[in-house]
N, C-alpha and C positions, 0 to 999 in steps of 0.2 A: 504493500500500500504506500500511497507518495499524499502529505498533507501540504498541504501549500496554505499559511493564511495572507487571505490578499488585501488589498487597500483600499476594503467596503465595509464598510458597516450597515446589520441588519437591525432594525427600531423602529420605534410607533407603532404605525400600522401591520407591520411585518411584511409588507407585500412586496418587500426587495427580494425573497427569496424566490417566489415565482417570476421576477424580472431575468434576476440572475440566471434559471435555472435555465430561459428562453436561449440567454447568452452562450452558458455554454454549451446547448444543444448544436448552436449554429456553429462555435467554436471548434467543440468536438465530434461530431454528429457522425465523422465519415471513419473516427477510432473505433479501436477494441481496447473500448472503455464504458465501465461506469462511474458515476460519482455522490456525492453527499453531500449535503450543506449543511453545517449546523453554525449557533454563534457559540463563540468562546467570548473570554476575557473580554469586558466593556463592549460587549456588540460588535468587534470584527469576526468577521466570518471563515470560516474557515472549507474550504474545497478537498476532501476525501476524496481518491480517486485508485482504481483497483483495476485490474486487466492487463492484458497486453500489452497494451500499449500507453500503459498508465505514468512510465518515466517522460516521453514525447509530448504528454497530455499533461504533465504536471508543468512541463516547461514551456509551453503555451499558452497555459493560465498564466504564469508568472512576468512572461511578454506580455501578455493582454492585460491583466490588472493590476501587476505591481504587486511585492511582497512584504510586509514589515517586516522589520529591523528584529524581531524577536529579544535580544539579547542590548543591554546595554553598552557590552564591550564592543558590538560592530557598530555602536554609532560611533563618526569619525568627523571630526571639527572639519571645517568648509563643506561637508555633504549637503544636499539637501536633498530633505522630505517631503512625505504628503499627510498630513495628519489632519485630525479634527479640533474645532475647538470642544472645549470641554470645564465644565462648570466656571461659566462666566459670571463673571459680578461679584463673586464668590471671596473674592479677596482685592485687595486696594492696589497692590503692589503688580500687576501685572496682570497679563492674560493665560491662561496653561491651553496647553495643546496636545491630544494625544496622538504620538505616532507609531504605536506597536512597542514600545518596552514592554516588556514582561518577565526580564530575568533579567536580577534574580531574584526582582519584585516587581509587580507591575510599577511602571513612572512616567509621571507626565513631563515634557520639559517645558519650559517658563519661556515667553515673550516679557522680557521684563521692563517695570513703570519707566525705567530709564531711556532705553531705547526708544520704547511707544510716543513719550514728550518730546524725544528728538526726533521722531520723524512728523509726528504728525500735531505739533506742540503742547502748550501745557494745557490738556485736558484731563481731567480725572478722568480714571480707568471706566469707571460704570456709565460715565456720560458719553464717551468713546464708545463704548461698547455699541448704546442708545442710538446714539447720533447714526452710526456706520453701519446701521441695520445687522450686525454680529449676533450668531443665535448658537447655541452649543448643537455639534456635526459638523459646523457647516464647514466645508475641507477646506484646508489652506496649505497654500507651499511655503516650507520654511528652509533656513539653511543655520546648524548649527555652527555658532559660535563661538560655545565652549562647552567640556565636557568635565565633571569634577569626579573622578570615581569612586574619591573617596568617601564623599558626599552622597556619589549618588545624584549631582546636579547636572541637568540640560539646559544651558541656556541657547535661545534663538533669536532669530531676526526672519524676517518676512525673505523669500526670495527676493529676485529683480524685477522677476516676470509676476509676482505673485504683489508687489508693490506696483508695478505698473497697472495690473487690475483691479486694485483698491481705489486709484487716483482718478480713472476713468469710469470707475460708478458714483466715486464723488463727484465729477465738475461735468456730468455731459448734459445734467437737465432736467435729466427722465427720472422721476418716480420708480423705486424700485422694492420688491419684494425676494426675501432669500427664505426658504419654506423647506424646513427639513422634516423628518418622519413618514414620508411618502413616496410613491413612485410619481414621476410626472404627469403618466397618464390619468393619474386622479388628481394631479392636479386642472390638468387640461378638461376633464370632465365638469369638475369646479364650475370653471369659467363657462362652460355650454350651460350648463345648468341653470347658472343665474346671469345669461343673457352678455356678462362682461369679458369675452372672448376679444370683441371689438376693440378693445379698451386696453390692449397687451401689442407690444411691439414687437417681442420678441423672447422664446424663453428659450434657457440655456439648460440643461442637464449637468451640474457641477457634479455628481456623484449620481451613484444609485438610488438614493433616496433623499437626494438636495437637489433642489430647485430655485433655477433664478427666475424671476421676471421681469421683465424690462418694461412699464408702463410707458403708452404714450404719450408724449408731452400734455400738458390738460387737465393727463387723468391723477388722482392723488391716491396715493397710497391708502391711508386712515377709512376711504369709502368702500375702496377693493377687499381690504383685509375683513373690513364689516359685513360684504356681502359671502364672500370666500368660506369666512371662517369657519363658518355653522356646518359646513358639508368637508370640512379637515381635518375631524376629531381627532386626539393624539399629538397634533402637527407644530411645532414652533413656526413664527414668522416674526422676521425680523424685514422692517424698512428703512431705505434711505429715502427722506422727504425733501422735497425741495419751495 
């Protein structure tokens, strides 16, 4: 048997598991192979896979979705990750983010208050959070800064690329929504359902169960989220208002 956990998390609604399951059908469909899903440690998932052809089929997943870091000692200062955030608001001092540690304890590493005021200046963390529509899942790229082992500490910074996508949901205009705990197809049902489909510019699939949407200029976030919400039980949403 070959375990791969990959760089999805399954939550809320659970309906990532029957997303996923479409994906690696298409993925692996033409192997001799089967597979499993179940979630492990904080809702990343993990892919069981057995047969034939299960070593080809395990390194196909891990091309296609990406594997965590499992172990503390393989994270390596300059790398950079994909993780989630994770219990925001929760503390003053910065943001945590989870990217697959697990040994030899599970760990989150820290976006720390320092950095966050130097890049995007002196805001308190929880109004930061507020402000930049930040909702726990929602994936972010990070690149490790430093590693303390003794400690046991991760600190991070935002990628390049992953800071250039923070700056372009800030200043282009649009009203935006970041809606984790679902698949997008329910999010997109959502929208048919209470007629505000019209009313979307564009939506992005940040993850398996993270959703962006791009409102059209006009349209305000606070109305969307009001009519949305009642049909996304489970679901965080966080927006940028303009």
């Amino acid at each position: 048997m070959e375990e791969v956990v990959i760089l999805e998390k399954v939550y809320g609604d659970r309906s990532g598991f029957l997303k996923l399951d479409r994906k690696l059908r298409a993925l692996l469909g033409d192997l001799e192979v089967e597979w499993k899903l179940s979630a492990v440690k904080k809702n990343w998932v993990k892919v069981s896979l057995t047969g034939e052809d299960e070593e080809i089929s395990a390194n196909l997943v891990r091309d296609e979705f990406g594997e965590v870091p499992y172990r503390l000692s393989a994270v390596k200062e300059g790398e950079t990750y994909r993780g989630r955030f994770i219990d925001l608001g929760k503390v003053g001092y910065g943001a945590y983010v989870d990217i697959g540690i697990f040994s030899p304890r599970p760990k989150d590493a820290l976006l720390p208050l320092y950095y966050l005021k130097e890049t995007f200046g002196e805001i308190p963390v929880r109004e930061m959070i507020g402000r930049f529509g930040w909702v726990d899942n929602l994936p972010v790229e990070v690149t490790v800064r430093g590693v303390e082992f003794g400690a046991r500490e991760v600190e991070l910074t935002f990628s390049d690329s992953q800071l250039k996508r923070i700056n372009s949901w800030l200043n282009d205009g649009h009203d935006k929504l970041f809606i984790t705990g679902t698949v997008s197809e329910n999010v997109e049902k959502a929208l048919i359902r209470t007629g505000h489909g019209r009313d979307v510019k564009r939506i992005e699939e940040l993850g398996l169960m993270e959703t962006l949407l791009i409102l059209k200029k006009g349209t305000q976030a606070p109305g969307i989220i009001k009519e949305i919400g009642p049909h996304l039980k489970g679901t965080l949403i966080g927006a940028i208002k303009f």
